[in-house]
KEMARLUM-972531 format. One record per residue (C-alpha): x, y, z; chain; residue number from 1. Coordinates in steps of 0.5 Angstrom, whole numbers, plus 500, padded with zeros to 3 digits. Example, Ala and Ser with C-alpha at 12.3 -4.5 7.8 and 13.67 -1.06 7.14 Angstrom:
<nodes>
<<525 491 516> "A" 1>
<<527 498 514> "A" 2>
</nodes>
This chain:
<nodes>
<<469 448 478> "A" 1>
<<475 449 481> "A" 2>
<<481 455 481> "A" 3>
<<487 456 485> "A" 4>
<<489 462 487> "A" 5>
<<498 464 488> "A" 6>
<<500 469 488> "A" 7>
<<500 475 483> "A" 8>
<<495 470 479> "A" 9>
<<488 475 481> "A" 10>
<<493 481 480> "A" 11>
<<492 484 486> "A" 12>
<<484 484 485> "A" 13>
<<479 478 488> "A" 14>
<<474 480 484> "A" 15>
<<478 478 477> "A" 16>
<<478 470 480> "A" 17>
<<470 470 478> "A" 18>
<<472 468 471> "A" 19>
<<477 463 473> "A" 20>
<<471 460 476> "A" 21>
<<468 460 470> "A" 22>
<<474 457 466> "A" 23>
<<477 453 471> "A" 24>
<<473 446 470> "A" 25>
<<476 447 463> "A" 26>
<<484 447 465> "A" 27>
<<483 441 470> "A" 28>
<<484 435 467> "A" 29>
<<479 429 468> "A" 30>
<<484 425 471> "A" 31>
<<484 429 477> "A" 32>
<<478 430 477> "A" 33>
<<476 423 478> "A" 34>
<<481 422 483> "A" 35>
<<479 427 487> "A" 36>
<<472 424 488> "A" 37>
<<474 417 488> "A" 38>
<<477 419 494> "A" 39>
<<472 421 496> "A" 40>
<<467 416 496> "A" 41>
<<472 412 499> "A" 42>
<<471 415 505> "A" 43>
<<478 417 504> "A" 44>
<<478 424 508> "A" 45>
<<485 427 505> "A" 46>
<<487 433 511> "A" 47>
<<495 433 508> "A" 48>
<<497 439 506> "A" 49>
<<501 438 498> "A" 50>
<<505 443 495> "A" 51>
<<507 443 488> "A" 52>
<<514 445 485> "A" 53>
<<516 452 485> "A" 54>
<<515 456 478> "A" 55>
<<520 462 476> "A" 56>
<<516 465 471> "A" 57>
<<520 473 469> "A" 58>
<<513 476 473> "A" 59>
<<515 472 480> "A" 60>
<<522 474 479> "A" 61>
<<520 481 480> "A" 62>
<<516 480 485> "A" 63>
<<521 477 489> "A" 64>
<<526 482 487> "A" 65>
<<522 488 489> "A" 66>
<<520 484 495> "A" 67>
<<527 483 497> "A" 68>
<<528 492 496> "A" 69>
<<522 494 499> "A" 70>
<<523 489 506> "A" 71>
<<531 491 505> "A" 72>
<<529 499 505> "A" 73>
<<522 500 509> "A" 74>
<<527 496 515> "A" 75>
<<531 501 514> "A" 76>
<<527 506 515> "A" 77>
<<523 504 521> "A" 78>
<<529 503 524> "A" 79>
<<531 510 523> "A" 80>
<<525 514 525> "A" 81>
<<525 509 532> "A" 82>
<<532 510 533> "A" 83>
<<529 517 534> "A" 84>
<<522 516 537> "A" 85>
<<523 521 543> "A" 86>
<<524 526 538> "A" 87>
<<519 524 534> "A" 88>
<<514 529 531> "A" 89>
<<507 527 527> "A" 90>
<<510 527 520> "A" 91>
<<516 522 522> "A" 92>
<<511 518 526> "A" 93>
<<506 518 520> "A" 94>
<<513 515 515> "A" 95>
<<515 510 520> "A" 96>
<<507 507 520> "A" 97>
<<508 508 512> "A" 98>
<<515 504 513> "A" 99>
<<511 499 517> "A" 100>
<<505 498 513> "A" 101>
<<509 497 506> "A" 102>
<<514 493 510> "A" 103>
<<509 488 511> "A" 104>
<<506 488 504> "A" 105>
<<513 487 501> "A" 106>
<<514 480 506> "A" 107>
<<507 479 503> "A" 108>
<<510 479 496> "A" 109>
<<515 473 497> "A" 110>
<<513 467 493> "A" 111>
<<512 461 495> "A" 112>
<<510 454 492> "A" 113>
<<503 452 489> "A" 114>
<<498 449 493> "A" 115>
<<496 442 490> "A" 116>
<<491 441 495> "A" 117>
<<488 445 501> "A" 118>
<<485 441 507> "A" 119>
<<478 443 508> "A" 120>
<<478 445 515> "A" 121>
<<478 452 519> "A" 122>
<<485 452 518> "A" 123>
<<485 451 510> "A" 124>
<<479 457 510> "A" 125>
<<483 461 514> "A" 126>
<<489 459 510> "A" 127>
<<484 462 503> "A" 128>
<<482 468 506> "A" 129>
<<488 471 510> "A" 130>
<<493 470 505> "A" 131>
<<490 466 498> "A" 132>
<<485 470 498> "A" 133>
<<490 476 499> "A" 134>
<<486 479 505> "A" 135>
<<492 481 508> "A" 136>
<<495 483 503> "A" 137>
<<490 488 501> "A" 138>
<<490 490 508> "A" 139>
<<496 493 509> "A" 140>
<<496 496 501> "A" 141>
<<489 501 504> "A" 142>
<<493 502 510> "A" 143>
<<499 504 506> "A" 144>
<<496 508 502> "A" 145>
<<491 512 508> "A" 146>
<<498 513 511> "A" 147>
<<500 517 506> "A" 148>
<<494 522 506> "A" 149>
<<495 522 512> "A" 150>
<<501 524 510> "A" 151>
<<499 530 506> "A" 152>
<<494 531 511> "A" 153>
<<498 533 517> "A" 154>
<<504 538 511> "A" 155>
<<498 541 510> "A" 156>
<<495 543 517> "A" 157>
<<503 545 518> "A" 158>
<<503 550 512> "A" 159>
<<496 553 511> "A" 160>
<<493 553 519> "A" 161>
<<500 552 523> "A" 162>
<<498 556 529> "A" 163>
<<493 549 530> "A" 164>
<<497 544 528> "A" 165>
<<502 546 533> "A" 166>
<<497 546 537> "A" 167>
<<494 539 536> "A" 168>
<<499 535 533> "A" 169>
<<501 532 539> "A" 170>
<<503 523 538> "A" 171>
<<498 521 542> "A" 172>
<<493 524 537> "A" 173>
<<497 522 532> "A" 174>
<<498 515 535> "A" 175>
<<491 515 534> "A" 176>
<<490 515 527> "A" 177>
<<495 510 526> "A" 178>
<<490 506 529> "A" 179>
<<484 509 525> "A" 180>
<<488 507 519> "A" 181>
<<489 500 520> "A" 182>
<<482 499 523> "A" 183>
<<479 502 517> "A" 184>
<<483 499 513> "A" 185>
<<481 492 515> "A" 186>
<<474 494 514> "A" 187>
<<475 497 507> "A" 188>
<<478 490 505> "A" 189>
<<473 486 510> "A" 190>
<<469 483 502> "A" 191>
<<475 481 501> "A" 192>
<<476 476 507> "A" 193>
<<468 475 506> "A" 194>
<<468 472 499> "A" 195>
<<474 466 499> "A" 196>
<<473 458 503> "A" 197>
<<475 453 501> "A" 198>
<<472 448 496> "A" 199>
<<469 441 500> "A" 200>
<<471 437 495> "A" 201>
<<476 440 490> "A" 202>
<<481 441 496> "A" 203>
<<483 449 492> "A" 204>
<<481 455 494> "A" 205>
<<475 457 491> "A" 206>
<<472 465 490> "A" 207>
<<465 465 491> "A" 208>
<<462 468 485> "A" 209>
<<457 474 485> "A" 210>
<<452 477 481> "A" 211>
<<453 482 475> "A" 212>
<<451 487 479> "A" 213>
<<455 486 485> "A" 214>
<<462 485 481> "A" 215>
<<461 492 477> "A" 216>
<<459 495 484> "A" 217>
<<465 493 487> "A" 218>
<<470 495 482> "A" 219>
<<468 501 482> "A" 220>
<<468 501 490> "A" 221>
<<475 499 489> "A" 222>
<<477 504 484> "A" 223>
<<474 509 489> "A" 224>
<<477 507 496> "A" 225>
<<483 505 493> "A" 226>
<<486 511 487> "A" 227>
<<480 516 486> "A" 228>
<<478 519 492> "A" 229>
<<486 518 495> "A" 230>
<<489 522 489> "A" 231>
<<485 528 490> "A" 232>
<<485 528 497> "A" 233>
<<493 528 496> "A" 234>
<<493 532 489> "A" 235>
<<488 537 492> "A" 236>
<<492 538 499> "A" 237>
<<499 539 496> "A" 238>
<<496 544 491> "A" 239>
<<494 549 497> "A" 240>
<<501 548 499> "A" 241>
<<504 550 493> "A" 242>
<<499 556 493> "A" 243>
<<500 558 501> "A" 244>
<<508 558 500> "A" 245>
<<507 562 494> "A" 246>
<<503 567 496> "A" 247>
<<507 568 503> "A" 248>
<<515 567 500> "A" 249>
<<511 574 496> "A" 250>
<<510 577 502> "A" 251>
<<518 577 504> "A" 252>
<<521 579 498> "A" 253>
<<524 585 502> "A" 254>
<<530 581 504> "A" 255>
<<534 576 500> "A" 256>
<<536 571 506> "A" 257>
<<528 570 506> "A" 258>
<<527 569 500> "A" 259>
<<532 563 499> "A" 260>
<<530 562 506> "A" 261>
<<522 560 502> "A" 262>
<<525 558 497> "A" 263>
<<528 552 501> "A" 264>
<<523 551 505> "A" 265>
<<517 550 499> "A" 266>
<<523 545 496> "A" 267>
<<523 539 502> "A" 268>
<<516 541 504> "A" 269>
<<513 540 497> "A" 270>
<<518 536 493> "A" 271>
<<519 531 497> "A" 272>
<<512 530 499> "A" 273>
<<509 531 491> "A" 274>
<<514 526 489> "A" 275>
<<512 521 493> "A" 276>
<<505 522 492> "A" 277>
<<506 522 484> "A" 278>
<<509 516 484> "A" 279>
<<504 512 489> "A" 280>
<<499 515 482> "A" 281>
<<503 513 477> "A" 282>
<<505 506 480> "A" 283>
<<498 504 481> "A" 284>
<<493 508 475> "A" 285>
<<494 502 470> "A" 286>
<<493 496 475> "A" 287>
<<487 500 478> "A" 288>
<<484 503 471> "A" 289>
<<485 496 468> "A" 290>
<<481 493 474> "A" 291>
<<476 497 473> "A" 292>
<<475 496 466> "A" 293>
<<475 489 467> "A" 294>
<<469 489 472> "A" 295>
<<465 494 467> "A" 296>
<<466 489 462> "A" 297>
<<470 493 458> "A" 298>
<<476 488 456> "A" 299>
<<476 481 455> "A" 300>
<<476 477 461> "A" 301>
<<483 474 458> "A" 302>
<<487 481 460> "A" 303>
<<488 478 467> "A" 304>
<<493 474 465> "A" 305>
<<496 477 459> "A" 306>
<<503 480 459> "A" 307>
<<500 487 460> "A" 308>
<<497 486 466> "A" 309>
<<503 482 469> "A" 310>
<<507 489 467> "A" 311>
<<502 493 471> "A" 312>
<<501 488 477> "A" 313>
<<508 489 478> "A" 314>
<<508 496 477> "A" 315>
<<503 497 482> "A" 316>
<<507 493 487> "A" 317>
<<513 497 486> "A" 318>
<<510 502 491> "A" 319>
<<512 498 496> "A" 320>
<<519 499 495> "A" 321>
<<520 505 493> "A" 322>
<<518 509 498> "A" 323>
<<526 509 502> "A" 324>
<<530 510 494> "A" 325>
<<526 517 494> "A" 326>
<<527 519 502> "A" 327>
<<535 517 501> "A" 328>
<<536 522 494> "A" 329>
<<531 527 496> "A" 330>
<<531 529 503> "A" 331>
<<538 530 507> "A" 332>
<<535 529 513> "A" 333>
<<534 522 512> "A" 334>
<<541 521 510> "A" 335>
<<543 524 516> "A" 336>
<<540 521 520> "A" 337>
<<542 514 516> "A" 338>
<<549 516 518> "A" 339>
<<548 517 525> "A" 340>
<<544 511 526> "A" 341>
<<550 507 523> "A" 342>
<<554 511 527> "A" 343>
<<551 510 533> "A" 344>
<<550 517 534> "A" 345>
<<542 518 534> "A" 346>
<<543 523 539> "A" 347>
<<541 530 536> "A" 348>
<<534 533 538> "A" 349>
<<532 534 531> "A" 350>
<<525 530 527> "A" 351>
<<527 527 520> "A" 352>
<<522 529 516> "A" 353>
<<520 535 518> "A" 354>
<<524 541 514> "A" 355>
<<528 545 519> "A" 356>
<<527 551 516> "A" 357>
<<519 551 515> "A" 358>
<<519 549 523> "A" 359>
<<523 555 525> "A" 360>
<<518 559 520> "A" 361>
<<513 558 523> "A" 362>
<<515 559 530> "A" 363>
<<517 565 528> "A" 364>
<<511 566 525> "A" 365>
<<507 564 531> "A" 366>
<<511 569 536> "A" 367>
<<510 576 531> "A" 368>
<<502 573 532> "A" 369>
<<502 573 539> "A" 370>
<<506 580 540> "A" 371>
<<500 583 536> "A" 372>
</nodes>
C-alpha cells in the first residue's frame, strides 16, 4: 500500500493521510507495481529522484497566488519593522516575527512537481518528513499563531497593567519569547516529524498508521493547540481591553479633547488588533472544525479531497498573507512608515505598531501615579 503526499493533498493535517494508506493500493495500477518489485529483486538499487509533470489544478493556482502575496506582503513588512529595529518596541518586534514566521509559511505554499520516486536513504527520509510530511510547514503556522497571542498578550499588560509592562517589556525579554515560540512550536508539531519515512520498496513517502484511539487523540490535540485554546486566549485578552479603555475613557468625560483622545486611542489599539485576531478565527474554523470531524469519524473520509475541503484549505492558508493587507488599510503608522522606507527616511525616533497616543496616555498616567 502506497501514498504520495504533495502539497495540499492532506490538507494541511498529516493525520488525514491514514486513509489514503488505506486507499491508496487501490489507486496504483498493477504495472507499477510489478515494475517496482521486479526491480527489486533484480537487485536493481533505484536512488534517482523522478518527478512528475507539474498539474495546475484551480486549488494549486490559489495556492500559488496567495503564496505569491504572502512572501510579497510580510517581505514588506519585515523590512519595514527592521529598517526601525533601534526604534523598536515589544509590539513591533512581535509583528515582525509574525512577518517572519507567515513569511516562511508562504515560501512553503509554493507548489512544485510530484514526486514519482523518492530514493530510500536519509536524504529521501528527511525529504518526507520535513517538507512532504509538512513538518515545517506546521512549524511555522504554530509559530505564527503563537506570535500573535503573544501579540494580544503584550496589548493587554500595556492597557490593564501599564506601570509593569513598561517595566518589563524590554527586547531582551521579548526576544526571549520569540524564541520560546519557536522552540515550542517545534515541539508542538514533533508528531508530525515522527510519524513519516520513506517506504523501503514503493520509493513514496508513506504516513505510519496509528490506531483508532491515537487518531481521535490527536485531532483533538490539534484542534486544541491550534484553534481552540488560541482563540480564547486572544478573544478573552481583547475583551478585558475593550472593558479597561471603556471604563477609563468614563473616567475623563470632564474634557472633551480627552475624551476623543480615548476615543483614538481604544480605535488603534483594539481595531486593529481584533481585526487581526477575527481573521486568524474565521480563516481557520472551517479547516480546524473539518479536521476534527474527520478524526472523530464524524464525516465520511472521502471529504478530504472533495471541493469543500480544498475551499477550506485555501481558506485557512489565507492567513499567511493577510496580515500586511490589514496592517496598510487600518494602521496609519504602517503607512507611514512604508512611505519613509521608500523614501529612505527611516530615521524619526517612533515604533510603528504602537499608538502614539495610548503611549503618551500611559506615560501620563505613570507620572500622576508617582506624584501621589
Amino acid at each position: 500500500m502506497t501514498v504520495t503526499i504533495t502539497a495540499m493533498s492532506s490538507e494541511l493535517h498529516p493525520d488525514a493521510m491514514v486513509t489514503e494508506i488505506l486507499t491508496a493500493s487501490s489507486e496504483s495500477t498493477a504495472d507499477e507495481e510489478y515494475n517496482i518489485i521486479s526491480s527489486s529483486e533484480a537487485g536493481q538499487n533505484v536512488i534517482t529522484w523522478s518527478w512528475g509533470a507539474m498539474t495546475w489544478a484551480w486549488y494549486v493556482i490559489c495556492e500559488l497566488l496567495i503564496a505569491i502575496l504572502g512572501i510579497t506582503g510580510n517581505v514588506l513588512v519585515i523590512a519595514v519593522v527592521f529598517s526601525r529595529r533601534s526604534k523598536s518596541r515589544s509590539t513591533d518586534i512581535l509583528v515582525g516575527n509574525l512577518a517572519i514566521a507567515d513569511f516562511v509559511t508562504s515560501i512553503l505554499l509554493i507548489p512544485y512537481p510530484k514526486l514519482n520516486f523518492i530514493p530510500n536513504t536519509w536524504t529521501g527520509e528527511l525529504f518526507c518528513k520535513v517538507f512532504e510530511g509538512e513538518y515545517l510547514m506546521w512549524t511555522t503556522v504554530t509559530a505564527s499563531i503563537y506570535t500573535l497571542v503573544a501579540v494580544s498578550l503584550d496589548r493587554f499588560f500595556a492597557v490593564v497593567y501599564p506601570i509593569h509592562f513598561k517595566r518589563f517589556a524590554i527586547r531582551r525579554l521579548v526576544n526571549l519569547i520569540v524564541c520560546l515560540v519557536w522552540v515550542g512550536s517545534c515541539v508542538l508539531m514533533l508528531r508530525v516529524f515522527l510519524s513519516n519515512t520513506t517506504g523501503v520498496i514503493v520509493g513514496k513517502c508513506v504516513f505510519q498508521p496509528s490506531t483508532r484511539n491515537l487518531e481521535v487523540a490527536y485531532g483533538i490535540y490539534v484542534f486544541v493547540v491550534e484553534f481552540a485554546l488560541p482563540t480564547v486566549l486572544m478573544l478573552a485578552t481583547q475583551t478585558v481591553i475593550a472593558r479597561s479603555l471603556k471604563r477609563e475613557g468614563a473616567r475623563f468625560t470632564s474634557s472633551e479633547s480627552t475624551a476623543s483622545f480615548h476615543q483614538i486611542a481604544r480605535s488603534r489599539v483594539l481595531t486593529l488588533t481584533f481585526t487581526v485576531v477575527l481573521i486568524y478565527v474565521i480563516c481557520w474554523a472551517p479547516d480546524q472544525i473539518a479536521y476534527l470531524s474527520f478524526n472523530l469519524g464524524l464525516i465520511s473520509p472521502s471529504f478530504i479531497r472533495s471541493p469543500v475541503s480544498r475551499i477550506t484549505t485555501a481558506i485557512a492558508i489565507c492567513n499567511s498573507c493577510v496580515n500586511p493587507i490589514v496592517y496598510t488599510l487600518r494602521h496609519p503608522q504602517f503607512r507611514e512608515a512604508v512611505k519613509d522606507f521608500f523614501g529612505n527616511q527611516t530615521k524619526r525616533n517612533t515604533p510603528i505598531f504602537e499608538d502614539l497616543e495610548l503611549q503618551h496616555r500611559l506615560d501620563k498616567k505613570n507620572q500622576i501615579i508617582s506624584k501621589a
